[in-house]
C-alpha positions as CSV (number, residue, x, y, z in Angstrom):
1,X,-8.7,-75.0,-151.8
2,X,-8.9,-76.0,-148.0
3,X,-5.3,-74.5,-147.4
4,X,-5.6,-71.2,-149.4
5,X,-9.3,-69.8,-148.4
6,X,-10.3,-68.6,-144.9
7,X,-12.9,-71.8,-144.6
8,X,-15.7,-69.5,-142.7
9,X,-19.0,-70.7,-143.0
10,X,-22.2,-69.4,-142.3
11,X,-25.2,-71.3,-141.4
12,X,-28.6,-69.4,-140.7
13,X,-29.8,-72.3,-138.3
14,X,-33.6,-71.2,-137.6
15,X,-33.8,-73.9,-135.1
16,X,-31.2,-72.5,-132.6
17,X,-31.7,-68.8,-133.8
18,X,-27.9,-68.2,-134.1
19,X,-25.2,-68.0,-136.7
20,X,-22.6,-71.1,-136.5
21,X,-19.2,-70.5,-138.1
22,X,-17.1,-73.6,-138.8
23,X,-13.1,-73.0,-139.0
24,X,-10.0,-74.7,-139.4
25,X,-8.7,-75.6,-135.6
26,X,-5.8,-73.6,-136.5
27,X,-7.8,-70.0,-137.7
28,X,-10.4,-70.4,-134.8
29,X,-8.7,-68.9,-131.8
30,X,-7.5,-66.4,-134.2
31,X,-10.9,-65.4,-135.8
32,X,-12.3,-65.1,-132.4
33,X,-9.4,-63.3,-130.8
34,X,-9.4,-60.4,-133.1
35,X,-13.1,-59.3,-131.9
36,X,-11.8,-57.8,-129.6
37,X,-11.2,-54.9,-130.5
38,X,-9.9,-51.2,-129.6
39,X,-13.4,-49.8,-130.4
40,X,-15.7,-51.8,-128.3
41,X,-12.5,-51.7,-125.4
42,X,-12.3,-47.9,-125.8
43,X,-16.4,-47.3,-125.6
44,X,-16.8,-49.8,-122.3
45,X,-13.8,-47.7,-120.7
46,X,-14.9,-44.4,-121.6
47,X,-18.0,-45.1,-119.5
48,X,-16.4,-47.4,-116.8
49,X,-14.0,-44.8,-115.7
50,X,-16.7,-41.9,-116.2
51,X,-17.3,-39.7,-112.7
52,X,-20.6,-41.3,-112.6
53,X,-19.1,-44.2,-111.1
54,X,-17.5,-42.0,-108.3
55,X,-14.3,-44.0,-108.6
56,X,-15.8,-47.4,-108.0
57,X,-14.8,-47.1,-104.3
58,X,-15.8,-51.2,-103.0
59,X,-19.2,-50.9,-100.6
60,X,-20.0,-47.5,-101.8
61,X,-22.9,-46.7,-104.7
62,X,-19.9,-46.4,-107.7
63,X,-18.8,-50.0,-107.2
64,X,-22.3,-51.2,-107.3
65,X,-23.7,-49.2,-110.3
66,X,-20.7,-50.7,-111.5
67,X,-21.6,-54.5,-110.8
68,X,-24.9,-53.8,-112.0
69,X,-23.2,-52.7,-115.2
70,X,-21.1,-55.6,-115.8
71,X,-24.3,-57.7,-114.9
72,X,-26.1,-55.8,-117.5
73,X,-23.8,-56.1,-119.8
74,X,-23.3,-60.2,-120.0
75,X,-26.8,-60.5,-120.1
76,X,-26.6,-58.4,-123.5
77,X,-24.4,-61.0,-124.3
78,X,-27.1,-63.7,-123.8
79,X,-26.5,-64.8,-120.2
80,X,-28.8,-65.4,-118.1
81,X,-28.7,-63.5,-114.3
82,X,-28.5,-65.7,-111.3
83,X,-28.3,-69.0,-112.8
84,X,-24.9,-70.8,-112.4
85,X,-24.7,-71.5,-116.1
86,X,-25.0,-67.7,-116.5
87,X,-24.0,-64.6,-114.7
88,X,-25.0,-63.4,-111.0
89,X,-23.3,-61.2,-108.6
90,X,-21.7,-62.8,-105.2
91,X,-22.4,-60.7,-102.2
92,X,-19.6,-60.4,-99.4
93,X,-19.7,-59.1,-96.2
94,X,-17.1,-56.4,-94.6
95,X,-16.1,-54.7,-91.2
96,X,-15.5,-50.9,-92.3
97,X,-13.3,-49.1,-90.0
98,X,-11.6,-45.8,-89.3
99,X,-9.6,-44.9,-87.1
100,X,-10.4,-41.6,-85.5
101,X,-7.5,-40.4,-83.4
102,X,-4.4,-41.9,-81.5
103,X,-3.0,-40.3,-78.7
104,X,-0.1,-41.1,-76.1
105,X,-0.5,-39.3,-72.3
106,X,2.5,-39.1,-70.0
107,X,2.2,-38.9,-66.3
108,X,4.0,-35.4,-66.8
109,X,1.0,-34.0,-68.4
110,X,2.5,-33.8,-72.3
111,X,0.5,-35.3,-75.1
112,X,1.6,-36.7,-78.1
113,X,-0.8,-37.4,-80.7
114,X,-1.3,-38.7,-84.3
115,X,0.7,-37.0,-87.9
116,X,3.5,-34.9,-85.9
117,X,4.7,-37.3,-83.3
118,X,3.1,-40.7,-83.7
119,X,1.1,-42.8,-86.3
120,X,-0.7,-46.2,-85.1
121,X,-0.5,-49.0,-88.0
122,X,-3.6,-51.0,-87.3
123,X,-6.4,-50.9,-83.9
124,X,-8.2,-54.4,-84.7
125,X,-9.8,-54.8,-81.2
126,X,-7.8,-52.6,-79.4
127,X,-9.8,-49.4,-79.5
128,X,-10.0,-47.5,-75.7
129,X,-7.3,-46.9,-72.7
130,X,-3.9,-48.6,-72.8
131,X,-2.0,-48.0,-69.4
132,X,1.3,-48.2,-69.1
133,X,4.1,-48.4,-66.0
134,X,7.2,-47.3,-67.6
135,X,8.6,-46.8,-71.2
136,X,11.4,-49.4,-72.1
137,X,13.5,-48.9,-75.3
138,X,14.8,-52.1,-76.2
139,X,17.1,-52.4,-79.5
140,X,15.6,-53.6,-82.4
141,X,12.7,-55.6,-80.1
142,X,14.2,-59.0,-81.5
143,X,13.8,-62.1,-79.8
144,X,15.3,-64.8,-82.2
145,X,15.8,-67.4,-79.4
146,X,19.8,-68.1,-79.2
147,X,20.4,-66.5,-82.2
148,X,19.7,-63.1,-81.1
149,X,17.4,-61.4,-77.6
150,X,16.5,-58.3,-77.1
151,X,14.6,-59.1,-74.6
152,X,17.5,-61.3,-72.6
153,X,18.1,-58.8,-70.0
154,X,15.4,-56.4,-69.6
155,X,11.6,-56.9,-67.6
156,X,8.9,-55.2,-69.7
157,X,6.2,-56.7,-68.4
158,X,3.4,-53.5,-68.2
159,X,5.3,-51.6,-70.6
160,X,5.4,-49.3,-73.1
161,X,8.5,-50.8,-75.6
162,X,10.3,-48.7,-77.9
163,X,12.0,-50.1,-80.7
164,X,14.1,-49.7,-83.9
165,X,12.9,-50.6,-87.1
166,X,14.9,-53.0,-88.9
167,X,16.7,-55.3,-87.3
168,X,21.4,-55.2,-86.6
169,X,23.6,-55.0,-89.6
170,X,27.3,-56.2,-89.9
171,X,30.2,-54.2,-89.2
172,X,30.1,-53.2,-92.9
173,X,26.4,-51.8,-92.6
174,X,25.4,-54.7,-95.4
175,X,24.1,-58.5,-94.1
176,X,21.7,-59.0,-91.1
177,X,23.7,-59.7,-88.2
178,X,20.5,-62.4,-87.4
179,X,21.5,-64.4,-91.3
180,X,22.2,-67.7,-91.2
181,X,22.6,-67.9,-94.8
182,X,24.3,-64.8,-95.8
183,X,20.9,-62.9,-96.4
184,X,21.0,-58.9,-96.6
185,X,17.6,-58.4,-93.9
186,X,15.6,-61.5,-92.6
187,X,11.8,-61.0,-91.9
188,X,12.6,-58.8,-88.9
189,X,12.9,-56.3,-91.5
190,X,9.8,-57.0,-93.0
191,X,7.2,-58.2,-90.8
192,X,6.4,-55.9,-87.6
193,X,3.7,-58.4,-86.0
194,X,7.1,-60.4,-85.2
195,X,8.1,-57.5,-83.2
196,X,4.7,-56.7,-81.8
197,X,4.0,-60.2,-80.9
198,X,7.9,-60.3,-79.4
199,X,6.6,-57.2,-77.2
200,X,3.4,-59.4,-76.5
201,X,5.6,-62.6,-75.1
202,X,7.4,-60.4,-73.0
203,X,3.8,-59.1,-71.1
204,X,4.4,-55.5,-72.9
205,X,0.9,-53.2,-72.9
206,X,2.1,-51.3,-76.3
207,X,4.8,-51.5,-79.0
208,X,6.4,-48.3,-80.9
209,X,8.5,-48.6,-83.3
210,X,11.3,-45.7,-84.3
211,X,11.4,-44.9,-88.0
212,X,14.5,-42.4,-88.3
213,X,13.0,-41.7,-91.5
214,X,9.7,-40.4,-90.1
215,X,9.2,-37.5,-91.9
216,X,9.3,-38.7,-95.5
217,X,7.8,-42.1,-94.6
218,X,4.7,-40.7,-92.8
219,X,3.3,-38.6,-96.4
220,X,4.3,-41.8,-98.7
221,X,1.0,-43.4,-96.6
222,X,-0.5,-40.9,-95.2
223,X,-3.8,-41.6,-97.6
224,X,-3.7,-45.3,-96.4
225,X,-3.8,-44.4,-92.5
226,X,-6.5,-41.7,-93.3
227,X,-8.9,-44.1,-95.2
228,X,-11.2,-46.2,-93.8
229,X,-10.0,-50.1,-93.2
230,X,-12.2,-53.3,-94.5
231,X,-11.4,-56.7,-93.6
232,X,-13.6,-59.7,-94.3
233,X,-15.8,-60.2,-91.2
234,X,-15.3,-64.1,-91.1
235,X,-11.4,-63.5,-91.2
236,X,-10.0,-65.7,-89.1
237,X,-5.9,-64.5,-90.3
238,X,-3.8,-63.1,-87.5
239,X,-4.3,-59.9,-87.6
240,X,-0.9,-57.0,-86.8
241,X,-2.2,-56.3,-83.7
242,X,-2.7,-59.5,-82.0
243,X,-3.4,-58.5,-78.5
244,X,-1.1,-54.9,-78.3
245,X,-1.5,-51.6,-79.9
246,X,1.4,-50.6,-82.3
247,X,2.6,-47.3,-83.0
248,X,5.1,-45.7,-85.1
249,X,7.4,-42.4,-83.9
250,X,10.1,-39.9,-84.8
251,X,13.0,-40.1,-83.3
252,X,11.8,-36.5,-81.7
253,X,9.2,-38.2,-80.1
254,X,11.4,-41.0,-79.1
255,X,14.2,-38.6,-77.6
256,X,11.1,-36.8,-75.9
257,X,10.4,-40.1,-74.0
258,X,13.2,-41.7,-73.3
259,X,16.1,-38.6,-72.7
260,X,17.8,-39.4,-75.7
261,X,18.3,-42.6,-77.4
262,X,21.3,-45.1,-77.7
263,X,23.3,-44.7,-80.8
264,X,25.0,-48.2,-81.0
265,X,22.5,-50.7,-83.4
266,X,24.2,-53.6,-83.1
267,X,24.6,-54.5,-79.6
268,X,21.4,-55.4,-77.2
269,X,21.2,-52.1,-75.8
270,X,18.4,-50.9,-73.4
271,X,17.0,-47.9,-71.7
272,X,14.5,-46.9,-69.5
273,X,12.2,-43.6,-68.5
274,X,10.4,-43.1,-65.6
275,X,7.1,-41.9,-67.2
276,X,4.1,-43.4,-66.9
277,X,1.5,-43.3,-69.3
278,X,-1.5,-44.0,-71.1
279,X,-2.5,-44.7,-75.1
280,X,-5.9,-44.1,-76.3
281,X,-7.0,-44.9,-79.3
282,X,-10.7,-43.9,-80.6
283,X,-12.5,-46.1,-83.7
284,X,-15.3,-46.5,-85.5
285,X,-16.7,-49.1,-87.1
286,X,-19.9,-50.6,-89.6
287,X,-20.6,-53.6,-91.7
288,X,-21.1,-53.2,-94.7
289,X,-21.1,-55.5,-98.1
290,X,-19.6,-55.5,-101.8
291,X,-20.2,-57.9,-104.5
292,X,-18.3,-60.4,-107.2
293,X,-19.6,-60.4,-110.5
294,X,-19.0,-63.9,-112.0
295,X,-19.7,-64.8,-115.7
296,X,-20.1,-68.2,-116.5
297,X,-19.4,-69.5,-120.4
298,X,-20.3,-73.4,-119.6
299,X,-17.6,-75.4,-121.8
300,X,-19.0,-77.5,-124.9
301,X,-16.9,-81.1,-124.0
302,X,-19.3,-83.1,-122.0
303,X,-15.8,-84.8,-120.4
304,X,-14.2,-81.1,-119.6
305,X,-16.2,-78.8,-118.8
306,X,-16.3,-79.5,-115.6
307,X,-12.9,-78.0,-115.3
308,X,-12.4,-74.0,-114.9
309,X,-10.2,-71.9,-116.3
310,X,-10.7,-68.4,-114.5
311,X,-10.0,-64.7,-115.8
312,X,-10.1,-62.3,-113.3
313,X,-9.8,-58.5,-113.0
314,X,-10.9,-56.2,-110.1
315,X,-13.2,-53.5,-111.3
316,X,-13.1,-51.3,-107.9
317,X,-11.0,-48.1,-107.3
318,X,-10.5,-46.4,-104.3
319,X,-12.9,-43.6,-105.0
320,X,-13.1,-39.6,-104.3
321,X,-10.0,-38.4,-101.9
322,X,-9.9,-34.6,-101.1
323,X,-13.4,-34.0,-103.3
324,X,-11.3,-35.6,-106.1
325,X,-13.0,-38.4,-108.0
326,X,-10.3,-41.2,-108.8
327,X,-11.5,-43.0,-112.0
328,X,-9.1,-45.6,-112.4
329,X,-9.3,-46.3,-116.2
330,X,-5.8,-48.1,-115.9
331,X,-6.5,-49.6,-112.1
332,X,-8.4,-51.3,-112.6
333,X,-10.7,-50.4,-115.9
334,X,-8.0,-51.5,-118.2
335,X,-8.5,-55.1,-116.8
336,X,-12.3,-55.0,-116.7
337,X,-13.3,-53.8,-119.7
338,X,-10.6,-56.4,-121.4
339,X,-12.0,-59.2,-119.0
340,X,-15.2,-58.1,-120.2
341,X,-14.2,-58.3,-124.2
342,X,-12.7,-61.5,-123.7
343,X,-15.9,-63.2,-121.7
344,X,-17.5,-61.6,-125.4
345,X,-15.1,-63.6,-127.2
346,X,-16.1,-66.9,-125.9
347,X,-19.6,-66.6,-126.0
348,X,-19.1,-65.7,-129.1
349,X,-17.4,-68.8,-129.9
350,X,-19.7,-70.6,-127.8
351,X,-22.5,-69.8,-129.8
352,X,-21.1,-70.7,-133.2
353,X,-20.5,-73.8,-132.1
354,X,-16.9,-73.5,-131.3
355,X,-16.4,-74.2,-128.1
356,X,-14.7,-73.6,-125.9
357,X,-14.0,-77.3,-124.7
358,X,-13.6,-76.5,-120.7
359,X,-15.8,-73.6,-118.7
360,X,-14.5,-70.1,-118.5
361,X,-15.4,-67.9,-115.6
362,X,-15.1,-64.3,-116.4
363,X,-14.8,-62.8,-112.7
364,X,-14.7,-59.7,-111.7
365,X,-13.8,-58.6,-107.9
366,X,-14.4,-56.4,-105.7
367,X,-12.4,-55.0,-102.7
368,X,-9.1,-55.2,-104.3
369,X,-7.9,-51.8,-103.3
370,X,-8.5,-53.0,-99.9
371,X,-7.3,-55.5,-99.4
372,X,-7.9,-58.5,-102.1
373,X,-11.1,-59.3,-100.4
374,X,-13.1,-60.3,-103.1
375,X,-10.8,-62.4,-104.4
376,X,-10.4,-63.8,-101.0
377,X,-13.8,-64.4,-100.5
378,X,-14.3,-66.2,-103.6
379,X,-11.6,-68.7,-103.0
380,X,-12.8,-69.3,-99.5
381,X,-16.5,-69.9,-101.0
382,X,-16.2,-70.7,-104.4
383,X,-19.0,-71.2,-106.7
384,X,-17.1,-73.6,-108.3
385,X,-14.6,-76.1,-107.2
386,X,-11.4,-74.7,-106.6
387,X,-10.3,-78.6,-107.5
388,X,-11.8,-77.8,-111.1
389,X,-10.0,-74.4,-111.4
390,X,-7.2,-74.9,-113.9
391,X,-5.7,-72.0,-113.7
392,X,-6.6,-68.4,-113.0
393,X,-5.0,-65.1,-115.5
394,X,-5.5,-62.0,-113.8
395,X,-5.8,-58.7,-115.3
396,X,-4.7,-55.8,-113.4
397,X,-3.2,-52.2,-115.1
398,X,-2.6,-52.9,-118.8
399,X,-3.3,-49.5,-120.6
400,X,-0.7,-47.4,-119.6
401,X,3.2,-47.4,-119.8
402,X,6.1,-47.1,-116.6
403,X,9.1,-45.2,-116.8
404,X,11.1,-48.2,-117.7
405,X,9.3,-48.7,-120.9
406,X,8.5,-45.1,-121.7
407,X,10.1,-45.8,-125.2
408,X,8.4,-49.1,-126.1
409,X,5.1,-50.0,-124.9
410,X,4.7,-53.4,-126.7
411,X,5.6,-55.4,-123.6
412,X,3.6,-56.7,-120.4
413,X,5.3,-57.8,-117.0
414,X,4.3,-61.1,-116.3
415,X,4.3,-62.4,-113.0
416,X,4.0,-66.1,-111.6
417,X,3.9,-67.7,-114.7
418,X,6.5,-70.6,-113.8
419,X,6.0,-70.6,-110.0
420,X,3.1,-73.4,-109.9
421,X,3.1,-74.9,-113.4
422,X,5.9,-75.0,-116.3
423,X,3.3,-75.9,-118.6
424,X,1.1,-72.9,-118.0
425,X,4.5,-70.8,-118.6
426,X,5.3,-72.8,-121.9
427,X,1.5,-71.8,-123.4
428,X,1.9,-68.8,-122.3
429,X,5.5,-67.9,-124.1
430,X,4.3,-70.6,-127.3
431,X,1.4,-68.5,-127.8
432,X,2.8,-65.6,-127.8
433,X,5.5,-66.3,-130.6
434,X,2.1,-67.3,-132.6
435,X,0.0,-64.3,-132.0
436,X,1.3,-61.2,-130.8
437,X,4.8,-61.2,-130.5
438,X,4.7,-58.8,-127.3
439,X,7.8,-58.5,-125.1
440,X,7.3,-60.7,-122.1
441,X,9.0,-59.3,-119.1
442,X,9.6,-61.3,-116.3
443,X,11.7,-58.2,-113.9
444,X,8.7,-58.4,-111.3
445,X,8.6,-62.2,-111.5
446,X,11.8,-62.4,-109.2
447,X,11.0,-64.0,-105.7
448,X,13.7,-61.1,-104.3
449,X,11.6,-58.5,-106.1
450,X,11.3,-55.6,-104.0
451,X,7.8,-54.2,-104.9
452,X,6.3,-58.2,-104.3
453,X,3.6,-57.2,-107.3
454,X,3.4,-61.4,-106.8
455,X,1.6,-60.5,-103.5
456,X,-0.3,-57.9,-104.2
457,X,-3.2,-58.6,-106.5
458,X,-6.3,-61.1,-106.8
459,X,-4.2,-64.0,-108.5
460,X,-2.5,-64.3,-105.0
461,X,-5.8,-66.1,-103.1
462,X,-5.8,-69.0,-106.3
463,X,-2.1,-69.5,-106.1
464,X,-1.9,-69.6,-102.5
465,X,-4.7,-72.7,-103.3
466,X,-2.0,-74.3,-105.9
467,X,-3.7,-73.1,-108.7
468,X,-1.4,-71.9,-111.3
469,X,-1.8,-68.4,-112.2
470,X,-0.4,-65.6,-114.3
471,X,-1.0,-62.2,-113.6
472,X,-0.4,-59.5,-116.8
473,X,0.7,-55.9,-115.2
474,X,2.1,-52.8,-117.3
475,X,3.6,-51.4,-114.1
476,X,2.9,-48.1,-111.7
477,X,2.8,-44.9,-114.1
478,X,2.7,-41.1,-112.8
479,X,-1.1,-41.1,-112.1
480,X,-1.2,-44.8,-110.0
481,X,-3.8,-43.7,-107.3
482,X,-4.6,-39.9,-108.5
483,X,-6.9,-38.2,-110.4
484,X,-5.1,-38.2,-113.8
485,X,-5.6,-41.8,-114.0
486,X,-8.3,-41.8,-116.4
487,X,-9.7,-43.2,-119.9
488,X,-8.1,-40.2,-122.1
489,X,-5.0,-41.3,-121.1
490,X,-4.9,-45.4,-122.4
491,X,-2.9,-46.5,-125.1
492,X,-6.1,-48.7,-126.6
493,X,-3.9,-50.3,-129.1
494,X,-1.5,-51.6,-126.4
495,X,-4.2,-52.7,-124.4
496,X,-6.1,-54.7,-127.4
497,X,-2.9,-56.1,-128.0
498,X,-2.4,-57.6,-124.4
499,X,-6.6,-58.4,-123.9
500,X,-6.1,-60.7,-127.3
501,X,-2.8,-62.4,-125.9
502,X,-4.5,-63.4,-122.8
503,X,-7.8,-64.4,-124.5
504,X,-6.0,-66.9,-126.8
505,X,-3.7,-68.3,-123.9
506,X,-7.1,-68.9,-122.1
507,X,-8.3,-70.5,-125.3
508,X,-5.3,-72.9,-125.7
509,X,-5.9,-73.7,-122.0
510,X,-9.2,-74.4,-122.4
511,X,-8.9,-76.3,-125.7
512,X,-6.0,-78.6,-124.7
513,X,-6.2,-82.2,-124.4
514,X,-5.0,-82.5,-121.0
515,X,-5.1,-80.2,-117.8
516,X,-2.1,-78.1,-117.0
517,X,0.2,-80.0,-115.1
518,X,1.7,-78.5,-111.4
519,X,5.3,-78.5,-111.2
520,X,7.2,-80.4,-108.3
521,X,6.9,-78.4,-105.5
């Protein structure tokens, strides 16, 4: 009889005021997984990604209705604000900025200013009057030691340095002429604070870097430059500009300065202009604050629930841009609302007495779209112990479909998986085969991936702590960052789908005998 009914129970216990529901260990994650469902996911999103919320830009009055929402909202669900057994919101301070104009004066009177001929990358601290002696182009601004100067033969002390971006190529056009291992590109490629702090060794005033591709590169982030900035206001990273402005040009503008410029990129080649110059660049800037939203299910295994398993999701958006309202039902509603549905779940279980056996923390960021902020705020203050946190699964753009799977939407991309802990990846896979059979696609996983998804959302700041993480990500569709990207749009049963996968790899976590184990490193 055990073996052939559903053994669900209901006890009416007056004393506790709740209903307890005693299953099997093997129906329990099941049961509990399938309430969440497409209706209750649909209705939270439907009024998430409404134009009330103004996009849920981070600091401004959409992304805190918001917060206040999700705080709301657990506390429907019988949590209790501000207690650390409960939910409360984490406050987080920022430095706004915006960067008003740029503008390059020669000493023949011409000026060159920001969109047509030049575009600065980042003023941290370097708003005002740069003055310069002289205008030095100077290859690809490279100074790899023996392996490769620029720099070798030319003083640019007081200067203006011009640049190329990328860094010399073989005879063949394919493999960095810098590789010591065969590579395609190093990180002079990549990175251009190693040729703006090159510039800086040197005792240049200013870097600018030449992007022959000016034209179509300039509209692809044209929105980023024209937005305002955030950083944290404790962050103590190096910032691009460590001491030196720097720009990017055409090659007009670069022609303009220099009297043309030399065609051969692979040899250290050098020129110099007469002009003399100066580069103003005009800011303005405001602190202002954003909050976490953290949801606390306390685990019911006096021995483990001291230990954490996280589930994250960023519930901010960038906003209104040209009078437009962004609503971002897919980035990041999709994650949210399913975060939200899952946190349900548990307390849920929680109160029927079914665990779970360790804690779950249900948190929502802020400042994603800015920069991962929240997320890096919480790891560098965490409510609780980062040496607890098992592991952290992080939600971000689940509801929608890329051109790759236009055809099939039953699949997820799943990043970082294996990177910190094999076990973590085996759950995840075993799981999977048990519940939802979705197609697990590893493409963006790749450390030589292109697009670096691995990077670029809030599971980064646990991994970069050693905490193994997976992050679940349906790809970039036709309306990432516009207008269209909103709640009429989601494929609810795909998203259910993936919000029940990830809840019952959470619940595995949190119901297994031993911690995940880290993989040698």
């Amino acid at each position: 009889m055990r073996k052939t009914l559903l053994t669900v129970y209901s006890l009416l216990t007056a004393s506790f005021g709740f209903t307890q529901v005693v299953l099997d260990a093997h129906d329990k994650r099941d049961y509990y997984m399938n309430t969440i469902t497409v209706e209750e996911l649909k209705e939270h999103l439907y009024y998430l990604a409404a134009d009330e919320f103004e996009g849920r830009e981070t600091s401004k009055p959409g992304q805190k209705k918001a917060a206040a929402f999700l705080e709301s909202y657990y506390n429907q669900q019988g949590l209790v604000s501000g207690s650390l057994n409960g939910v409360q919101q984490q406050g987080f301070p920022l430095r706004k900025r915006k960067l008003n104009s740029t503008t390059v004066t020669l000493s023949n009177g011409k000026i060159f200013s920001a969109d047509k001929d030049l575009f600065c990358l980042d003023a941290e601290g370097l708003e005002g009057k740069t003055v310069f002696s002289k205008i030095i182009f100077v290859g690809y601004g490279i100074d790899a030691g023996e392996v490769y100067n620029d720099y070798s033969k030319v003083d640019v002390k007081n200067a203006l340095v011009v640049v190329r971006d990328g860094e010399p190529l073989d005879k063949k056009g394919v493999r960095s002429m810098l590789s010591t291992d065969g590579e395609k590109l190093t990180d002079w490629s990549y990175d251009p604070a190693l040729k703006l702090n090159a510039a800086k060794k040197h005792g240049a005033k200013a870097i600018a870097v030449l992007r022959e591709d000016y034209k179509t590169f300039l509209p692809r982030i044209k929105f980023w430059l024209e937005s305002e900035r955030m950083e944290l206001t404790e962050d103590d990273n190096e910032q691009l500009a460590s001491g030196i402005p720097l720009i990017f040009i055409s090659k007009e503008t670069a022609n303009l300065w220099l009297n043309g410029v030399p065609k051969n990129r692979r040899k250290k080649d050098t020129k110099t202009s007469e002009f003399q110059g100066e580069l103003q660049i005009n800011v303005s800037d405001e602190i202002v604050s954003s909050e976490n939203v953290l949801a606390f299910i306390e685990g019911s295994d006096e021995k483990l629930k001291n230990e954490i398993v996280v589930i994250s999701a960023h519930y901010d958006h960038i906003g209104i841009v040209n009078g437009e309202i962004n609503n971002g039902a897919d980035d990041d509603g999709s994650g949210t609302v399913s975060a939200m549905e899952i946190g349900e779940a548990f307390i849920q279980a929680k109160k029927e007495g079914n665990g779970p056996k360790r804690s779950i923390l249900i948190l929502h960021v802020s400042g994603e779209e800015k920069g991962l902020f929240g997320s890096d705020y919480y790891t560098r203050h965490p409510v609780y112990p980062l040496s607890n946190t098992v592991c952290d699964l992080n939600i971000d753009m689940i509801g929608r479909v890329d051109e790759t799977h236009e055809d099939d939407s039953n699949y997820i991309y799943l990043i970082g998986s294996d990177r910190l802990s094999m076990d973590l990846h085996r759950i995840s896979e075993e799981v999977n085969k048990q519940t939802k059979n979705i197609k697990l696609d590893y493409t963006f996983n790749s450390e030589d991936d292109p697009n670096q998804f691995y990077y670029r959302s809030d599971h980064y700041n646990f991994a970069k702590n050693n905490i193994p993480v997976i992050f679940y990500f349906s790809g970039v569709h036709e309306d990432y960052h516009k207008p269209g990207d909103d709640a009429e749009k989601i494929l609810y049963g795909k998203m259910t789908n993936i919000a029940q996968l990830i809840f019952s790899t959470a619940w595995e976590i949190a119901n297994a005998p031993e911690r995940l184990k880290l993989s040698a490193q």
